[in-house]
N, C-alpha and C positions, 0 to 999 in steps of 0.2 A: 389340310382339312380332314376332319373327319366325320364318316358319313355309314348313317347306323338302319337297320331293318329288323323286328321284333319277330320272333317266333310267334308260333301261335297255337291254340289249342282249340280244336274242333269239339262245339260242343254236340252236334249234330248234324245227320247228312254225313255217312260213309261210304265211301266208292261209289257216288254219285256222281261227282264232277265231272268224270270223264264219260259219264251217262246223259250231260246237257240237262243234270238236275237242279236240286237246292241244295245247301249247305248253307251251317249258322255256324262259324269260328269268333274268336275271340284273338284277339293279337294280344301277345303279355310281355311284359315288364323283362324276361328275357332276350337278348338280342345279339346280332353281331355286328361288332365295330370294325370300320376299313379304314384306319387312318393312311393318305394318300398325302405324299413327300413328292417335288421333282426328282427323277434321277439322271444319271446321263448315259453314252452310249448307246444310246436308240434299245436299252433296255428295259421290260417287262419284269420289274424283281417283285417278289411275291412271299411273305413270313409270315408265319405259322405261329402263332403262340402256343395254342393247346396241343402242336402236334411238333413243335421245336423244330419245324425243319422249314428250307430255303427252298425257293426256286425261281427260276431266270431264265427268261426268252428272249431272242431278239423280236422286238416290236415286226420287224418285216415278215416273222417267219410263222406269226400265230395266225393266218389263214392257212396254213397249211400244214398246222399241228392234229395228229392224232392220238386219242384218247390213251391216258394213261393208266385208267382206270384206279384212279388215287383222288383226293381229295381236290386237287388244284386242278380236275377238271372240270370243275364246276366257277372258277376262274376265265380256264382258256374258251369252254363253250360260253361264258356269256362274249368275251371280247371279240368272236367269231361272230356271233351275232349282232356288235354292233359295226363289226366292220364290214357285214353285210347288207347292214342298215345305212353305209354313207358317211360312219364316221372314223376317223382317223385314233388309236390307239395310242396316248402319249408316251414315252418315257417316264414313268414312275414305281416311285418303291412303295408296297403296301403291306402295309401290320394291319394284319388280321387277327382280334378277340373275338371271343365269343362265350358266353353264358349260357346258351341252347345247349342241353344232353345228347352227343350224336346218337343216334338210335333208338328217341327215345317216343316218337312220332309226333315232335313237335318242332316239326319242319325247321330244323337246321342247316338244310340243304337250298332253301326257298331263300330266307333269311341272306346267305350269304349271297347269294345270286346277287338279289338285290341291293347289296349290300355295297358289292363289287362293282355292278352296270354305274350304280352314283357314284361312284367313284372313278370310275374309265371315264364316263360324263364329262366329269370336273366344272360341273356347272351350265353346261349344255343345256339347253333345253330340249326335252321329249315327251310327248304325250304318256298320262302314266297310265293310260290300260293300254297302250303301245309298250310300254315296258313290262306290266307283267306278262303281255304274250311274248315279248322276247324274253324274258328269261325264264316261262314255260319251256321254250320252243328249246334254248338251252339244254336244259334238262334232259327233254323230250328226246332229241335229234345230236349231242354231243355227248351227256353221258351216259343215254340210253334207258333212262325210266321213261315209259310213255304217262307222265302222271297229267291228271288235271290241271285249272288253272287254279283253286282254290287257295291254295298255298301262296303262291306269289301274290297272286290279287288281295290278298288280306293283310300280309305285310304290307305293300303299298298305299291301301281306302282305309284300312281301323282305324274307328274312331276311340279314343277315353268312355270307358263306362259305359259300353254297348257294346254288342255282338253284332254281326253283320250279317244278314240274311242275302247272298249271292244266288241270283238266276244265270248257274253257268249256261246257259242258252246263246238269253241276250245280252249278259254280262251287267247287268242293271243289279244294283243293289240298294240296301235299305239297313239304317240304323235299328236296331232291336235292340229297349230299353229292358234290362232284366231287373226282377225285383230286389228291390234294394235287401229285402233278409234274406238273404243267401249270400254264402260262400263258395267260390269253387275251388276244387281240388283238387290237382293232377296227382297219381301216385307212379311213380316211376318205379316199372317192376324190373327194372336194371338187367334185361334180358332182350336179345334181340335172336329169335332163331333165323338159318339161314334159309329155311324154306319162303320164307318174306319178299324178296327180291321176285325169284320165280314165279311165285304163286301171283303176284300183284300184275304181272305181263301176263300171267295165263287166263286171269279174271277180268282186263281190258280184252283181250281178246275173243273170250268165252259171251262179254255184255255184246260186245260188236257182231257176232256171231247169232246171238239168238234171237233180235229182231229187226226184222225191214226197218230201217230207222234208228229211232233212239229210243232206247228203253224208258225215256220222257215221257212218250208217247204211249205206251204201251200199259192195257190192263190185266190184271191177272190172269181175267179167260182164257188172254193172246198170249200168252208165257205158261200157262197150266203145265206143271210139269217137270217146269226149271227151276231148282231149287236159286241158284244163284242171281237169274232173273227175278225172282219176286221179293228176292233182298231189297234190288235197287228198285223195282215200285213202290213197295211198301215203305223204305227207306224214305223217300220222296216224298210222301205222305205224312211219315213222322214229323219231320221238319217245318210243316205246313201246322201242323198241328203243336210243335213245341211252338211255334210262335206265337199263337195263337192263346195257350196258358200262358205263356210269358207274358203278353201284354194282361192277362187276366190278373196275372199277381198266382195264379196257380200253382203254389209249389209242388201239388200230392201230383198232377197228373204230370208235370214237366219231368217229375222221379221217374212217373212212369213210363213212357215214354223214352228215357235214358234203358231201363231194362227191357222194355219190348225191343229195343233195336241192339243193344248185347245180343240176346238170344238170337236175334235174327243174325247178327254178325257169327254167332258161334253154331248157330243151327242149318241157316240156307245159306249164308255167305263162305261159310267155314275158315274163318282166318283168325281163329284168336288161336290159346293156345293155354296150356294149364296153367299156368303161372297168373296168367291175366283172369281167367275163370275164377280163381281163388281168391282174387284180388276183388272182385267184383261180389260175390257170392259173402265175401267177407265183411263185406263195405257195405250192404244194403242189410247187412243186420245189428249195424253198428245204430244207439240212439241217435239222431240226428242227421242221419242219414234218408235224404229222399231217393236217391237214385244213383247209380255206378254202371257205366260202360265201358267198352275199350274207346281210344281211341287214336286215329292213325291209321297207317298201311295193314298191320294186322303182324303176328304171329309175335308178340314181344312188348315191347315199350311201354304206352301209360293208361292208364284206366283215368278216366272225367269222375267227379265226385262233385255231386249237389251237397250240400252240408249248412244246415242251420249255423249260424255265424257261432252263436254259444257254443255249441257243441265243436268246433273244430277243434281244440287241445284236447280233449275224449277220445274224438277222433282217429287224428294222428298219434295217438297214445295207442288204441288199439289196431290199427294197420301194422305200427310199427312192432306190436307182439308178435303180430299171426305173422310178421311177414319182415323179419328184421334187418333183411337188403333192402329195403324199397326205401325210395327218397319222394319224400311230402312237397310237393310243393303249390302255394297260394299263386291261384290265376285272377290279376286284377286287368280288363279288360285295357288297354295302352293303346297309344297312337301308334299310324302307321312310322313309314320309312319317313328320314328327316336329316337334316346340316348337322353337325353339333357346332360346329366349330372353323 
């Protein structure tokens, strides 16, 4: 069988998540494939396409495997997970594809989680916002990003042809119909600096840190001061507010709104980085263009592009001048995780 989960590309709402805010993502037409064979031996075998390489557990031993800090931990922290959930780990060989850009913030890391739990599964029944918190919790507690749930939970709930507006709080969510004249537009600026990693543990840290509670909670008065703090309120806000022209049919202010919260990304949050700056700064003077952010963890990967539908080969024509590593690619909002086969 094979059993497939979409990346996805956040159109707003950054380093929220793990604030108990909002966030609006869109799941795309990139994905990764797990195709799941019996095997035998009471073994775990596990193959890599994009990364050509093999690996092999004994089924008995992966409670009590530690992190490799390689790729296939994000294999052995989900099976940890569900064997801490009750279920038993079969014997199977898995080929793993994948289409998602590693590094390129459009959760390739979520994707495969998810990708893998359906497939350790094998048909099992489990509650699925019981599955995105476990292969959160994966992530989180096996390979050591303390991220959100945004990433899993959108792979799993996206719907076709709508964004999905998440109250990580209460985990309630809602389809958001975007206006059918637009285009969206990831630009992959084919760069991931290493400060990224770091700085993403330091800024969960720093949000946990600076108010009683959840910065959810919290208004600017209560934060005066904290440059990184009034990211994620104002952030929160933004999101509230792109929903809001979105259902309007608003395109000027939904642009807008993509560059108030760059700036806030690159001014109080501080996590972008020049290449994404350029990219952004480049994009919002291109004809056709309403608005360019980063988006993702921060220091690298892809800038979101609102773009009149006429106008995208213009577009991509001139990104690809100013900036002729970067890879264009069209975000048509896709369903969640699913069977193929």
């Amino acid at each position: 069988m094979i059993f497939r989960a979409p990346g996805r590309v956040n159109l707003i709402g950054e380093h929220t998540d793990y604030n108990q805010g909002f966030v609006l993502p869109i799941a795309l037409h990139l994905e990764t494939r797990v195709e799941a064979r019996p095997a035998t031996g009471g073994v775990l075998q596990v193959h890599s396409a994009s990364r050509r390489e093999m690996k092999a557990w004994a089924v008995e031993s992966i409670r009590h495997r530690e992190p490799q800090h390689d790729w296939s931990d994000y294999v052995i922290g989900v099976a940890r997970e569900l064997i801490a959930a009750g279920f038993e780990i079969p014997a199977l060989a898995l080929h793993i594809e994948s289409t998602i850009p590693e590094g390129a913030g459009l959760s390739s890391s979520a994707a495969l989680e998810v990708a893998t739990a359906l497939a350790l599964l094998q048909g099992r029944e489990f509650d699925r916002l019981e599955l995105a918190r476990l292969c959160q919790r994966a992530e989180s507690n096996f390979v050591g990003m303390p991220c959100g749930i945004m990433d899993q939970y959108v792979s799993i709930f996206a719907s076709e042809h709508a964004a999905l507006k998440i109250d990580c709080r209460s985990l309630e969510s809602e389809s958001v119909r975007l206006p059918d004249h637009v285009a969206i537009l990831a630009v992959n600026s084919m760069v991931k600096h290493n400060l990224g990693q770091s700085a993403y543990r330091t800024r969960v840290r720093e949000c946990a840190e600076a108010f009683r509670g959840s910065l959810r909670d919290a208004t600017l008065d209560q934060i005066r001061g904290n440059k990184h703090a009034r990211h994620v309120v104002t952030e929160n806000q933004r999101v509230l507010s792109f929903v809001e022209a979105a259902s309007a049919g608003d395109l000027t202010r939904m642009g807008e709104l993509f560059l108030e919260s760059h700036a806030s990304m690159r001014d109080d949050y501080e996590i972008s980085c020049a290449e994404i700056d350029f990219l952004v700064d480049t994009a919002k003077n291109i004809p056709g263009c309403y608005g360019a952010r980063m988006t993702g963890g921060g220091f690298g990967g892809c800038t979101v592009n609102l773009v009149s539908p006429e106008y995208v080969p213009d577009f991509t024509r001139a990104i690809l001048r100013a900036y002729p590593q970067a890879q264009v690619i069209e975000c048509v909002p896709a369903g969640g995780a699913s069977v193929c086969g």
